[in-house]
N, C-alpha and C positions, 0 to 999 in steps of 0.2 A: 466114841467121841460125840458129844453135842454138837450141834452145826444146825444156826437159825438163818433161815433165807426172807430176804425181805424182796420186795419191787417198790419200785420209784418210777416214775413218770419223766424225771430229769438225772439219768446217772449223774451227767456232765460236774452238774450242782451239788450233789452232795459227794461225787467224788470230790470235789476240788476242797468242800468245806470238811471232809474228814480228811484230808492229809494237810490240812491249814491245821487243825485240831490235833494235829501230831499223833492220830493214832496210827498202831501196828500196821500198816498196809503188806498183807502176805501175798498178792498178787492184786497188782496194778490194775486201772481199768482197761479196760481193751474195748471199751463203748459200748459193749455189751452187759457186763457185768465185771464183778470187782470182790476178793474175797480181803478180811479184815477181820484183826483180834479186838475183843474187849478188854477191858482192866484184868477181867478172871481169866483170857484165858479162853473164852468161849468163839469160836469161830461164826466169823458171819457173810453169808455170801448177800449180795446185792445186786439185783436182775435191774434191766430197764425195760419196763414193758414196752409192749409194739403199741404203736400210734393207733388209731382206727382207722381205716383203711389199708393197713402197712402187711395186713397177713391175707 
């Protein structure tokens, strides 16, 4: 199975604007990360990086 992981700087922000965009959401965010289908079918998981300082 494909499975493309991205990171973002503001889960918060594009989780809100991809379930406003009505896509698949297969596990919800938890603040941390977030996993989501595309049209195909292709799973995509979504990290939130650490701040500077925060590790």
């Amino acid at each position: 199975m494909a499975m493309l992981w991205l990171e973002t700087d503001d889960l918060a922000t594009i989780a809100e604007r991809i379930v406003r965009s009505g896509a698949c959401v297969v596990e919800p965010s938890d603040g941390q990360s977030m996993i989501i289908t595309d049209p195909d079918g292709i799973v995509i998981e979504i990290w939130q990086t650490e701040e500077a300082g925060d590790g």
